[in-house]
Structures are given as structure tokens and as C-alpha cells.
C-alpha positions in Angstrom: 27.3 -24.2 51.9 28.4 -20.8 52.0 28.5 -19.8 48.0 25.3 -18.4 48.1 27.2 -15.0 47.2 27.0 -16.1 43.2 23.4 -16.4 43.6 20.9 -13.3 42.4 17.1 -13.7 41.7 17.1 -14.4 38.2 12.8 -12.6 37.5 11.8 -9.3 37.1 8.8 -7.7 39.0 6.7 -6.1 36.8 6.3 -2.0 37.4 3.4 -0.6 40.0 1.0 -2.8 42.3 -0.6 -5.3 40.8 -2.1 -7.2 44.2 -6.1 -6.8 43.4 -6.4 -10.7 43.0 -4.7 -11.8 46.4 -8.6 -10.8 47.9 -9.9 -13.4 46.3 -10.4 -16.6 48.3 -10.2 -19.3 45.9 -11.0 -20.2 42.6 -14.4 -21.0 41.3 -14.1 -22.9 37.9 -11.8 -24.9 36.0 -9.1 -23.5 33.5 -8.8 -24.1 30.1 -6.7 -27.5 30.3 -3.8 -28.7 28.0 -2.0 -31.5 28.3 1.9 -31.4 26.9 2.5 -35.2 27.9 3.4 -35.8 24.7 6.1 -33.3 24.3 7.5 -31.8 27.4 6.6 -35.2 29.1 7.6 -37.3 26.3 10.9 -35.3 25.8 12.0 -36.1 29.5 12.0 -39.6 29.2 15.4 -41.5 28.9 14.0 -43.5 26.0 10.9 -41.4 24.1 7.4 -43.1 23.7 7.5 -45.1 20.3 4.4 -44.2 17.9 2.3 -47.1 19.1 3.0 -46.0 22.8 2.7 -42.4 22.0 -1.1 -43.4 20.4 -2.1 -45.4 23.4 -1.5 -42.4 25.8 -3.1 -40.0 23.7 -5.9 -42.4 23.7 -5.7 -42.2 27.4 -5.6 -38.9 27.4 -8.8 -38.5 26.0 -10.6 -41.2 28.0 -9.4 -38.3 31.3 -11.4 -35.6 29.0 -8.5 -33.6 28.1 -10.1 -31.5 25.1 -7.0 -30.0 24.4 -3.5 -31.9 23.9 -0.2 -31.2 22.3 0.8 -33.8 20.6 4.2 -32.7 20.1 6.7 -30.9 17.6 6.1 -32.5 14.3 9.3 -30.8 12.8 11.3 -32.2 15.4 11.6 -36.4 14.6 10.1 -39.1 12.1 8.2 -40.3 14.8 6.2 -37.5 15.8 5.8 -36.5 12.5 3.9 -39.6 12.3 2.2 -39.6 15.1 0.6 -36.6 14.1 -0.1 -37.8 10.6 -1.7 -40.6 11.9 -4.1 -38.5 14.3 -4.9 -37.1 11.5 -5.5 -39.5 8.5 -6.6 -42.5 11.0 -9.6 -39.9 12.3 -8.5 -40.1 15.6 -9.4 -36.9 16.8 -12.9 -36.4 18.4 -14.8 -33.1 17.0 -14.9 -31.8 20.5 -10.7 -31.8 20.7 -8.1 -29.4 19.0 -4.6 -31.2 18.9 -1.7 -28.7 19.5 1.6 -28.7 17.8 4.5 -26.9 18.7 7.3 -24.8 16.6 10.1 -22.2 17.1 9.9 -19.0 15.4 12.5 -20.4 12.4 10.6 -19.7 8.7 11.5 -23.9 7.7 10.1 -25.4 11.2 6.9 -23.3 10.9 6.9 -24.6 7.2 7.3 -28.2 7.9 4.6 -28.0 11.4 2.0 -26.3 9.2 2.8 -29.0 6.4 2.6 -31.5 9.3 -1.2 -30.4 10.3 -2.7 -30.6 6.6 -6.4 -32.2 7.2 -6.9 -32.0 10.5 -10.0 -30.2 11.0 -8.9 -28.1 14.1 -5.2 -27.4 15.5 -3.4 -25.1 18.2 -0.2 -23.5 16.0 2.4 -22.6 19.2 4.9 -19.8 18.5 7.7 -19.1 20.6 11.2 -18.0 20.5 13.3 -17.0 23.7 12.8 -13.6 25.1 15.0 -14.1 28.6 17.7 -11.4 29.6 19.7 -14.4 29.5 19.0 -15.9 26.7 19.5 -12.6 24.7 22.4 -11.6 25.7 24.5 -15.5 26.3 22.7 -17.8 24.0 21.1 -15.5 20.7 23.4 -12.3 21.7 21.0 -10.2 19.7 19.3 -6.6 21.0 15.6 -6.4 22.1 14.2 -5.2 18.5 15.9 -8.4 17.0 14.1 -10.3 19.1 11.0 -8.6 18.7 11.4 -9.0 14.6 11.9 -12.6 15.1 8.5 -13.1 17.1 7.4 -10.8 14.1 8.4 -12.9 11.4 7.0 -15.8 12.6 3.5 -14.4 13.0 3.1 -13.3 9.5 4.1 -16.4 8.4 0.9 -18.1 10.5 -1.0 -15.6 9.1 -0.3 -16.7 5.7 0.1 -20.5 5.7 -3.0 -21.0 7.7 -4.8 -18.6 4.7 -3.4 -21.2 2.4 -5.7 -24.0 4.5 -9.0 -22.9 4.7 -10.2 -27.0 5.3 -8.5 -26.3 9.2 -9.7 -24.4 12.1 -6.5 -22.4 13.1 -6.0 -20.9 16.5 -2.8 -19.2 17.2 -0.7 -19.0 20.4 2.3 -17.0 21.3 5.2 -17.9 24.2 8.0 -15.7 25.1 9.8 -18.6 26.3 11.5 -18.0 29.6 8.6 -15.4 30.1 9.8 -15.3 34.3 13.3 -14.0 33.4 12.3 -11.9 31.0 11.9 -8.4 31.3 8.2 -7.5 32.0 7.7 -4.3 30.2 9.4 -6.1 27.5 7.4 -9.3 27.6 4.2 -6.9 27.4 6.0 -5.4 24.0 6.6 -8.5 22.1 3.3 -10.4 22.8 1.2 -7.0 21.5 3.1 -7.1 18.9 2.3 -10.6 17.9 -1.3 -9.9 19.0 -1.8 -6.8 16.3 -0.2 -9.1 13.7 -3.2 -11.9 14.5 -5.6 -10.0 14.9 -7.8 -11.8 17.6 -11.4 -12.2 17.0 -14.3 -13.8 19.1 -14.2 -16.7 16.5 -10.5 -16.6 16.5 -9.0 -15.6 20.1 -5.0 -15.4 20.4 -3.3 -17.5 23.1 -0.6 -15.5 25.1 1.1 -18.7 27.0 3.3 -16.9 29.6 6.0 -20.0 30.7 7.8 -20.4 34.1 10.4 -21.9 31.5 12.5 -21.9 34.9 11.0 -21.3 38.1 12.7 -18.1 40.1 10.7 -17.0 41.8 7.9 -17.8 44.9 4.3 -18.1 43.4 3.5 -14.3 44.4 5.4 -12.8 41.8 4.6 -15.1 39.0 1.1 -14.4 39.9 2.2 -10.4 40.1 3.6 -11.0 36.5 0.5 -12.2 35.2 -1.6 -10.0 37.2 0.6 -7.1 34.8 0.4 -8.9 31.7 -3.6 -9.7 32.0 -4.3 -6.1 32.5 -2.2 -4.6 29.2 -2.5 -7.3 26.8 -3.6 -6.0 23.5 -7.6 -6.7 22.9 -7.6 -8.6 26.0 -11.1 -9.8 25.8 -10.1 -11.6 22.4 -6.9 -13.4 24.1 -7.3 -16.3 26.5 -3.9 -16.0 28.7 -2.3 -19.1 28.8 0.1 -20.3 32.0 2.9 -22.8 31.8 4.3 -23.1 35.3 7.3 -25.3 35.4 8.8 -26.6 39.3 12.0 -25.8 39.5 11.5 -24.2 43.1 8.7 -27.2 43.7 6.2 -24.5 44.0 4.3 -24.8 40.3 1.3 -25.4 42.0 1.0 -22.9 43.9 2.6 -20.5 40.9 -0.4 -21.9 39.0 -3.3 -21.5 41.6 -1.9 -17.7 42.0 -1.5 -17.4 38.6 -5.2 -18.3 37.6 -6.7 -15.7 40.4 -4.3 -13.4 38.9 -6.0 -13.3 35.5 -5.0 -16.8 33.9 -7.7 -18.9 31.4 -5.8 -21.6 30.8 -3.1 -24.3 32.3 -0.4 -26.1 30.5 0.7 -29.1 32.5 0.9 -32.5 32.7 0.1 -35.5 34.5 1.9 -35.8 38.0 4.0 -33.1 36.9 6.3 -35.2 34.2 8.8 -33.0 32.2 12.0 -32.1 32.0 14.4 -31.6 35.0 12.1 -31.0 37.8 8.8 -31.2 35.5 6.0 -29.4 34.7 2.8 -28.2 36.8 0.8 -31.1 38.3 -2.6 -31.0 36.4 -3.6 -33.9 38.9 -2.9 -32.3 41.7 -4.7 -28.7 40.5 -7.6 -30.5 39.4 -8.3 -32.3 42.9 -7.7 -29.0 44.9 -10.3 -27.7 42.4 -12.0 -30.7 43.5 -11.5 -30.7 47.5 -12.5 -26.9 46.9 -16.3 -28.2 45.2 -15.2 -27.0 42.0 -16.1 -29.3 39.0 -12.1 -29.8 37.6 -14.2 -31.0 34.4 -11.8 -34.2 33.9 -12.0 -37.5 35.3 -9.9 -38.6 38.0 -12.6 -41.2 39.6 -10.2 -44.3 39.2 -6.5 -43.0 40.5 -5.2 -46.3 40.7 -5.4 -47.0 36.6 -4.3 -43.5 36.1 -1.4 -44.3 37.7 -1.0 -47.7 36.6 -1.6 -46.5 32.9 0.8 -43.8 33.7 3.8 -45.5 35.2 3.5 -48.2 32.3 4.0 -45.9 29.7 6.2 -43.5 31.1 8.8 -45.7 33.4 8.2 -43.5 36.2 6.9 -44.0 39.2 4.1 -42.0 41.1 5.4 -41.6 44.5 4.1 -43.1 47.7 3.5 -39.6 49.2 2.6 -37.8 46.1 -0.5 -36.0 46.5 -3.7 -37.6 46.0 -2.3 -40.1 44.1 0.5 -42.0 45.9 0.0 -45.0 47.4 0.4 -43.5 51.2 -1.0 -40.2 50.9 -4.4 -41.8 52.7 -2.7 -43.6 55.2 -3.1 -43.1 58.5 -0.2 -45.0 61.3 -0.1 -42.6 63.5 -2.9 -43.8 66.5 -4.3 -40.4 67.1 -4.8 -39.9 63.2 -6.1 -43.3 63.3 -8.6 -42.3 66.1 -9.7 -39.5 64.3 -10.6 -40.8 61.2 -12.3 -44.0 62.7 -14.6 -41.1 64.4 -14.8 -39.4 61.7 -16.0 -41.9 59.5 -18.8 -43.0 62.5 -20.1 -39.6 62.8 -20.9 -39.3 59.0 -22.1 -42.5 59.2 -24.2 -41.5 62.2 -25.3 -38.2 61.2 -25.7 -38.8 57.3 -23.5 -36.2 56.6 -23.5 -34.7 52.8 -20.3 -32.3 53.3 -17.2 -34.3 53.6 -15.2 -33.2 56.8 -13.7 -36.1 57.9 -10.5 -35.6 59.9 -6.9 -35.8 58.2 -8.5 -36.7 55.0 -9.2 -33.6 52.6 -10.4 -35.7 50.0 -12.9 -38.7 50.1 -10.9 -41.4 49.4 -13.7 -43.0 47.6 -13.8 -40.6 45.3 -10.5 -41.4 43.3 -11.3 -45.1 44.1 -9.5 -45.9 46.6 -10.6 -48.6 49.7 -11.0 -46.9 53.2 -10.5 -50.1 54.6 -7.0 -51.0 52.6 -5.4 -47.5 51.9 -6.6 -45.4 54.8 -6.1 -47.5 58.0 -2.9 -48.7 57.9 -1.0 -50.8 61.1 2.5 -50.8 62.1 4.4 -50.3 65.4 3.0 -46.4 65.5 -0.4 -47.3 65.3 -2.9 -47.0 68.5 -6.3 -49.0 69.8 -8.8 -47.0 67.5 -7.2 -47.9 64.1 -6.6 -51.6 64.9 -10.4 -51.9 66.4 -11.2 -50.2 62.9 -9.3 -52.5 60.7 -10.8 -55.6 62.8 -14.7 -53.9 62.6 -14.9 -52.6 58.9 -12.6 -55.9 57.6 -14.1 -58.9 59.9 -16.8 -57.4 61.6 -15.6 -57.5 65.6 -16.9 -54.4 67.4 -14.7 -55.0 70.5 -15.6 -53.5 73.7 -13.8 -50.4 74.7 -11.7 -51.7 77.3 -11.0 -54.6 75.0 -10.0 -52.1 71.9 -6.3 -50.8 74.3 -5.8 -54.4 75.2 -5.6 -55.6 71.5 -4.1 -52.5 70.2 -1.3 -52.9 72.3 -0.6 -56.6 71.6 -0.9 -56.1 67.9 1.6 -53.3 68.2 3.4 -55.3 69.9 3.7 -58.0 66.9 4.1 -55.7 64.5 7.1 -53.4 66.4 9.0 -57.0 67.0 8.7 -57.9 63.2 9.5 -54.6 62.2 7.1 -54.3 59.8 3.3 -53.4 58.9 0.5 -55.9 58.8 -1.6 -56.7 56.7 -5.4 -57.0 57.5 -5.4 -60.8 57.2 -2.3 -60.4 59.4 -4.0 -58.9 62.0 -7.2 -60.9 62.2 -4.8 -64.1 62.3 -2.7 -62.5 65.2 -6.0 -61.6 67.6 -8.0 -65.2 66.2 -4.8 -66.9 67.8 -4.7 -64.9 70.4 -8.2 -64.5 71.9 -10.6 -66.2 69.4 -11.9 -69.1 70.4 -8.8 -70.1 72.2 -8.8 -74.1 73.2 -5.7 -74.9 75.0 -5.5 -76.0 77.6 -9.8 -76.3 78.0 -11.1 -77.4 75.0 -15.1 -77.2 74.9 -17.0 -80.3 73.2 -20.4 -80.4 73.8 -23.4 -79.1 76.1 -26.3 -79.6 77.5 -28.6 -76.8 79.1 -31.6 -77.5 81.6 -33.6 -75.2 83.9 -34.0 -76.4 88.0 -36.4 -73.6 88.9 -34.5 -70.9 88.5 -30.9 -72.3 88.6 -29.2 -73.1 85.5 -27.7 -76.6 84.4 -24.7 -77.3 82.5 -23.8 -80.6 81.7 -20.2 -79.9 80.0 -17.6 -82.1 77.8 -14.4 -80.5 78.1 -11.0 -81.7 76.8 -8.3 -80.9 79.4 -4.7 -81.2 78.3 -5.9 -84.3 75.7 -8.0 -86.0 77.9 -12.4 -85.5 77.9 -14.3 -84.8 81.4 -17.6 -84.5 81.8 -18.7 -81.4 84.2 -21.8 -80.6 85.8 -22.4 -76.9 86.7 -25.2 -74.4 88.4 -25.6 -71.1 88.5 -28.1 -68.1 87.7 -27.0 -68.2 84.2 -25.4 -70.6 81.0 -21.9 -68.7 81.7 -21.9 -68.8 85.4 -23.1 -72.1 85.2 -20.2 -72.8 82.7 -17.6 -70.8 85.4 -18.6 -73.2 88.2 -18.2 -76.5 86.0 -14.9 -74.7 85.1 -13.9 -73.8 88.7 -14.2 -77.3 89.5 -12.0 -78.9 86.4 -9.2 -76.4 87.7 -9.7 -75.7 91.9 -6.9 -73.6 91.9 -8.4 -71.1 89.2 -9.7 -67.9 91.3 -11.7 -65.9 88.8 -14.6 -63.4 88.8 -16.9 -63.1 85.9 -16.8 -59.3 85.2 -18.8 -58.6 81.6 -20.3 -59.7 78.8 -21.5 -58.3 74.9 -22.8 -60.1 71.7 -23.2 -59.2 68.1 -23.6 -60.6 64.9 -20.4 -60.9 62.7 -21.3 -58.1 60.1 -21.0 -58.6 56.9 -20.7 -62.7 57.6 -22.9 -64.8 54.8 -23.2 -68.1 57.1 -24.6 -65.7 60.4 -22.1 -66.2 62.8 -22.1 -64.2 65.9 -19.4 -63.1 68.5 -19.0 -62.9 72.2 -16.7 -61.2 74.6 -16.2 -62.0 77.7 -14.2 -60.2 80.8 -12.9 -62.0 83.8 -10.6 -60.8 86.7 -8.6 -62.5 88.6 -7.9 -62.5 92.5 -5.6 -59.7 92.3 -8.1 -57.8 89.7 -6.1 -58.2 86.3 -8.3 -58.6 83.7 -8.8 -61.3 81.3 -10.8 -61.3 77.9 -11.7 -63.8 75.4 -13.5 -63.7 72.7 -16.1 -66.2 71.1 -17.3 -67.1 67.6 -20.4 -69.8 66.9 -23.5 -69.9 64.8 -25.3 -70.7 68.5 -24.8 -67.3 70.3 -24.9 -69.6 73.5 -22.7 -71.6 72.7 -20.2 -68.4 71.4 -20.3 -67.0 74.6 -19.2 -70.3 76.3 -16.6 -70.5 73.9 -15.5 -66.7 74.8 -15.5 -67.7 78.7 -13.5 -70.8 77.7 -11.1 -68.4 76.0 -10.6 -65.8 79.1 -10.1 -68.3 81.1 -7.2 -70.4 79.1 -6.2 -67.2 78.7 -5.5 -66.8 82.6 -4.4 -70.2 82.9 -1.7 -69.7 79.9 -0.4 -66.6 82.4 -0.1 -68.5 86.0 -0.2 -72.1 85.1 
């Protein structure tokens, strides 16, 4: 690639310094929000949402707490002409939310939108006509002034339609589309001059919506544009300034977090970033930084997983598996040292009772958008390590293996899962270390026992099945399990093992009270061998777990 000779930056940096903002650290409240699913979402589907579709995701939109929503360009199609009309005569509107409609500064559109918003009690009338170097001089090939007139016209005739409606609650708003490549000093002169013709008012502030029709430029000089704008806008404390970020550069995000310290009210946006060619800002992803920041983003986002659902159904598109906060991998841990982390992460809080959330890797509870620790954040494959596999096994099933035991299991489910070439599944894994430690019964099956005290020797009176055939054992020792390893010693007098350690615990989480038992032996040479036991007796669970080890050795030299 070697063209990038017919390449220029395609923006204009406003004149003088206009940096004040970057010493601000973060932000500390929500914008203003407006949803534009409904038109520049809508408009970059392959096949546009039909009426009934476009009134169930308006009715969705409302259930986030959007209070503000474009509901598209009424002028524009039959259908969202009467998708508007029936917001309006159905009474589907809450008090609390002003619908938005959109028109270009052409004297029969405006006409027809304000025709369009007859009855509803309050609506958002959005101006705009194309102010762009570009577009003046390739697409309209008309001078500044002309354009300027054409913004002009189109005010006045707000002014006077919406005189002719007292019934409706009009606010105004104003975009110099392509705002980004449009000259600044002249993006200042044809907003004020829409401002004086409105006339803003505390009951009736003017919107100044500046978009990032096309992003050019990196977030710092949107933010510097806005920064310029903000601070010579015409009756500025009357005019809520508006930002439309588009992600062309895949920086809208950022553009928009910068653009808000910079002097922006309000966002335009849309879920997951739909819209045409690369889409729209994220609101999701704003409002959770607002979120991970402490901020109250003042809409609900507390079940991701029927946001997304909703959204994919109605849109066609799917959420990606890494998108942020809302994809299905962007909790998921494989790596083993992430794993590790976040397994000790989650003890300490546990522990400690911590209130701030500071859990490693994960910047955002995963609870909090509804999602399960114990199915979306630990996840197993071949690149997984001992602490994520012991986590899966304790928060799922209840083991707390032993330390030592925790490397030894984590390596043979790696193992499994790097010859299948896959992930596996919680049930997958339990299933994989029941058959392969749990309880094991081949070739020393246990039956039955019997337990009596000779001073202070212990008696075991075993039945074991050996290879399909019973035996009954008798064994001493200081103990039930070394009592059990000398009935076992004799069964098989070529076994050499030494009985090395042994925990218990309740199965957490089990209704019928089962507990578990591991149990280390080593043989001659010192290699370890653990098994695992599970019984309602906790006796008879660590018999089971020595029974285990040891077919466990046997399986490896006999």
C-alpha cells in the first residue's frame, strides 16, 4: 500500500488553543441521551424495520429509559410516516419523553415533518443541511452565504409552523451536517445565525447538534472543535450542545468522551453503535464507562443478555463476541494467569467484604449486567491453567481441591481439552475429573465395612471386589485409612505405597449433604497419587478416596 500520497486530513482545527478541558480527569454525570435507532440505525439495515417492528423497539427503547428518541424522518417513507402517527394518535408516548423527528432544510419536507407531528404533545424539530467544504463545493456547488441562507430559511419556517401549533411543546435543533469537515469559523457563523433566528429561552433552549457525519480526525480535535464551538455559541447558557460522533476511524467513543469534557450536554447514538457504514457512537459502551467510572449513566443496562437478544432480533445483527461489555467473551478469562487472578480476586472480596469493585481483569462486575461468574467469566480450553479449572470445579460442584491436587488436575483437563481442540463445558469438566479420580472402582471396587476398636488399633473388616470377584479383608492400623491401606496391601502384595495426606469437606451447595475426601499416596519411587472420594458417610468417602489413589497407581504399573 503505497497510495497514501492521495490522502489529506479531510477536518479543520479550529483557530487559537482551546485545551482547558484535557485537565479534567473524567466525567461526572450523564449526558443528555438520544437514541437515533430508528433512523440512522434503521436506515443501515438491508431490509428496514416494518411498523410493527419499528413499534416494538421503540417500546424497548423506552423500557432502557431513553427519554429522548428519534423516531425517524416522517417525510421520508409511508412507513415512518405512520409510525409516527401512530406514536402519536395510539398515546404511546410517556409524558416524561419528547420524540424527535428529523428534516432537511427543503421548505416541502419541513412542511410535511411539521404536518407529521400534529398532536403530539412534545417533539424535537432537527434542522440540518450540509455545511462541509466538500459538500459545498462537489455536491451543492454553492458559496458560503448560500448556504448560510438555506440554514436561514429553514429556521424561520420553524418559527412559524410551530406558532401555528400551540397544542405542541416545540424544541428546536440545528446540525451543520458534516460539522468535522467543515470549516470552523464557518460552522460558528451558520449555527449563530440559526440561534438569533430561534431565539433560545430557558423554557425553550436551542439544540446545536455538531455531527462527526464522517470521522477524520483522532478524538483530540473533535473534542478541540467543540471546545471552540461551546465557548462562542450565541446565548450559550440557553443552547444545550449536542454531539453526534459517527466511527469511521473506530474512535467515536473516545471522540465522544472528549467531546463531553470539552463542553458537550448531550449524545446522539445508538445501541452497540448501529448505523450506517461503520455506525454511530456506542451509547452502551459510553454509558458503562460512565458506569465503571461510579457515574449513574441514568439508563438501564442490568440484563445485557435481553438487550442483546432484543437487539439482534430486531435488527439482524449480531453483537460481537468481543464487543465491549456486551459480547459474549468480553468476561472470559482462558488465559491461566488471568484465570488465577480473578479466582483471587473474587476470594479476597469474598474474604474481606469488599464494597469497591477491584477485581483483577474485570473492570466491570459481571453481575451487574447479568451475567454468571461461573459460566461467562471462567472459561476452559487448552490455554487455561490450575486456578481457573479448581474455580470452575469449586463455585460449579463444590470441590475445594488441595493445592498440590489443583496442578495435577489442571494439567489433565488441559490435556483433554488441547487433544479435542476445543473448550469444555462445566459439566464437561466435572465428568472428565469424576472419571478420572472420583470415586474410581476398577480394578478395587469397595462394598461394605465394618469398623471396631482393639484398644487402640483400628479394625477393618473389608468386602472388596477385585477384577469381578468379592474378598473379604481384614485390616489394623492406627486409623480407618491405614487400616483400609493394610487390608489393601494384602489384596495386592506387590503394591508399595505410603499414605501421604488427607482433607474433607462438605460438597457446598449439595441438597442431599454429601461430603468429599482427598487422599495422597506415594509410591516407592515418591510419585504421587491422589484420589478423590464422595459418600454421605465421611468415613466411608475417605475410604472410597484411598480406594481411588490407589487404582489409580495400580491403572499406572499394573
Amino acid at each position: 500500500m503505497k497510495r497514501t500520497h492521495k490522502y489529506k486530513p479531510l477536518y479543520y482545527m479550529p483557530p487559537g488553543t482551546h485545551t482547558d478541558w484535557v485537565a479534567q480527569e473524567r466525567l461526572t454525570r450523564a449526558p443528555i441521551w438520544c437514541s437515533v435507532d430508528l433512523r440512522d440505525g434503521n436506515q443501515s439495515l438491508i431490509t428496514p424495520m416494518s411498523l410493527e417492528e419499528k413499534l416494538a423497539y421503540y417500546k424497548f427503547l423506552l423500557q432502557i429509559g431513553f427519554k429522548e428518541i428519534e423516531v425517524g424522518f416522517p417525510a421520508a417513507s409511508e412507513t415512518e410516516y405512520a409510525f409516527l402517527r401512530t406514536l402519536i394518535d395510539d398515546n404511546l408516548i410517556p409524558d416524561d419523553v419528547t420524540i424527535q423527528v428529523l428534516t432537511q432544510s427543503r421548505a416541502h419536507i419541513i412542511e410535511k415533518t411539521f404536518a407529521a407531528v400534529r398532536g403530539a404533545k412534545r417533539v424535537i424539530v432537527h434542522l440540518y443541511n450540509s455545511t462541509s467544504y466538500a459538500q459545498r463545493q462537489q455536491v451543492f456547488r454553492l458559496s458560503e452565504d448560500e448556504i448560510v441562507a438555506i440554514a436561514e430559511e429553514g429556521a424561520r419556517q420553524f418559527n412559524r409552523l410551530a406558532s401555528e401549533m400551540p397544542e405542541t411543546q416545540f424544541a428546536f435543533e440545528y446540525s451543520p451536517e458534516s460539522f468535522t469537515g467543515t470549516e470552523p469559523e464557518f460552522a460558528l457563523r451558520i449555527c449563530n445565525a440559526v440561534i438569533d433566528i430561534w431565539r433560545p429561552s430557558p423554557a425553550r433552549p436551542v439544540i446545536i447538534n455538531l455531527p462527526a457525519t464522517v470521522e477524520a480526525s483522532m478524538p483530540h480535535v473533535y473534542a478541540q472543535q467543540i471546545a471552540y464551538m461551546s465557548g462562542n455559541l450565541h446565548h450559550r447558557e440557553h443552547v444545550i450542545v449536542s454531539l453526534h460522533p459517527h466511527n469511521d476511524r473506530g474512535t467515536g467513543v473516545a471522540a465522544a468522551e472528549l467531546g463531553l469534557l470539552a463542553g458537550g450536554d448531550r449524545i446522539e447514538g445508538t445501541l452497540f453503535g448501529n448505523g450506517e457504514r461503520t455506525g454511530n457512537v456506542d451509547i452502551v459502551t459510553l454509558a458503562l464507562n460512565l458506569y465503571t467510572h461510579g457515574v449513574d449513566p441514568e439508563l438501564d443496562l442490568a440484563d445485557m443478555p435481553r438487550i442483546v437478544q432484543t437487539f439482534e432480533e430486531a435488527t439482524g445483527l449480531p453483537v460481537g463476541p468481543r464487543h465491549p461489555y456486551a459480547g459474549e467473551l468480553v468476561f472470559a478469562a482462558f488465559s491461566g494467569s488471568h484465570q488465577d487472578a480473578i479466582a483471587k480476586g473474587m476470594q479476597y472480596r469474598k474474604e474481606q467484604a469488599e464494597s469497591h469493585w477491584t477485581v483483577p481483569y474485570l473492570p466491570l462486575d459481571p453481575g451487574d449486567v447479568n451475567r454468571e461468574y461461573e459460566t461467562d467469566v471462567i472459561r476452559i480450553n487448552s490455554q487455561s491453567g490450575k486456578g481457573g479449572i479448581s474455580y470452575i470445579l469449586e463455585q460449579h460442584f463444590g470441590y475445594h481441591l488441595p493445592k498440590e491436587l489443583r496442578q495435577e488436575v489442571g494439567y489433565f483437563i488441559k490435556d483433554i481439552s488441547d487433544r479435542a481442540h476445543k473448550e469444555l463445558a462445566p459439566q464437561e469438566i466435572l465428568d472428565a475429573f469424576t472419571k478420572g479420580y472420583v470415586n474410581v472402582a476398577t480394578p478395587v471396587s469397595f462394598v461394605s465395612a465394618d469398623w471396631r476398636r482393639d484398644g487402640e488399633q483400628t479394625i477393618a473388616d473389608l468386602i472388596l471386589e477385585i477384577k469381578g470377584e468379592r474378598y473379604q479383608l481384614i485390616g489394623t492400623g492406627n486409623g480407618s485409612l491405614d487400616a483400609v491401606s493394610s487390608a489393601l496391601r494384602k489384596a495386592h502384595p506387590e503394591l508399595e505405597f505410603r499414605f501421604d495426606d488427607y482433607t474433607q469437606h462438605a460438597l457446598e451447595g449439595e441438597s442431599d449433604a454429601r461430603a468429599a475426601a482427598y487422599v495422597k499416596i506415594s509410591d516407592a519411587t515418591g510419585k504421587p497419587f491422589w484420589g478423590v472420594g464422595v459418600h454421605h458417610d465421611i468415613t466411608t468417602a475417605s475410604v472410597l478416596a484411598l480406594i481411588s489413589a490407589v487404582n489409580r497407581e495400580l491403572e499406572t504399573y499394573f
